[in-house]
C-alpha positions as a printed NumPy array, in Angstrom:
array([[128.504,  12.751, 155.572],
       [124.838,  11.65 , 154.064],
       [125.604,  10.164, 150.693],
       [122.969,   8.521, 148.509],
       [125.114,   6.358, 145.355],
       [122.385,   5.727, 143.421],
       [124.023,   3.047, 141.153],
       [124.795,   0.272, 143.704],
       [125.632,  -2.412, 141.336],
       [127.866,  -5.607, 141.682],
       [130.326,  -3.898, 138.959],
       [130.64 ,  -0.768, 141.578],
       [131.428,  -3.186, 144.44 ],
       [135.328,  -4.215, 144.984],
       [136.653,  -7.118, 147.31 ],
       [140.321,  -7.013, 148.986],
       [141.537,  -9.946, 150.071],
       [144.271,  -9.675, 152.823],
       [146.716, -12.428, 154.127],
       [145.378, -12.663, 157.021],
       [142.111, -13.905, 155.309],
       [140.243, -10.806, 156.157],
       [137.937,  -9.303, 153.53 ],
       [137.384,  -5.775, 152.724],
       [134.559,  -4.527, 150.608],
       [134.897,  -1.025, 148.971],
       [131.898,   0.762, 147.29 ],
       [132.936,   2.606, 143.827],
       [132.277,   5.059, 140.861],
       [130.603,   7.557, 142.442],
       [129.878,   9.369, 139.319],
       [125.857,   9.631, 140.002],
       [126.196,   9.995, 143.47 ],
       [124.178,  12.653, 145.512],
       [125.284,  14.843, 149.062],
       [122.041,  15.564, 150.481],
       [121.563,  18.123, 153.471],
       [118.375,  18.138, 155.424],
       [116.602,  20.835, 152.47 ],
       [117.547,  17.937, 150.001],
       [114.448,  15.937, 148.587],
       [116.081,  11.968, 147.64 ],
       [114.699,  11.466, 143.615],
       [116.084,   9.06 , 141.451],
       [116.392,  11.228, 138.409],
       [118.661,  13.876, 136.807],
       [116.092,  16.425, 135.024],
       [114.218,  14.272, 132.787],
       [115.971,  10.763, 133.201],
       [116.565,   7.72 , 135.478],
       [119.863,   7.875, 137.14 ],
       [121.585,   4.35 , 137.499],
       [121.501,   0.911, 135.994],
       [117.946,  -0.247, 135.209],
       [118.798,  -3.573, 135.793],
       [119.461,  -3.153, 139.748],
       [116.927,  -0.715, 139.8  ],
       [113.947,  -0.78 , 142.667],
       [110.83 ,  -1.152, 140.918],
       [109.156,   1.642, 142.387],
       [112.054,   3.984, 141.241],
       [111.104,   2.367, 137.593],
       [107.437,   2.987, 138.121],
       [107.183,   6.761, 139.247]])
């Protein structure tokens, strides 16, 4: 399964703890995320506009 999020941000990020002091991370809110296939070209926009949080952004998504 080849899934880009495209809003990887600390809020979207969630930590189990277990008793036995093992630590789980899970990755959330998939709401902007993309399923590519091999036709599918990766951009960081939805028509028109940025998709994610333009504070974790990469700078060259910002820039083009």
């Amino acid at each position: 399964l080849d899934i880009v999020h495209r809003d990887v941000k600390l809020d979207n990020i969630l930590m189990t703890n277990y008793p036995d002091q093992s630590v789980t991370l899970k990755l959330a809110d998939f709401g902007l995320a993309l399923c590519l296939s091999d036709q599918t070209p990766i951009v960081a926009a939805h028509g028109d506009n940025l998709c994610g949080t333009p504070m974790y952004m990469a700078p060259e998504v910002i820039q083009n």
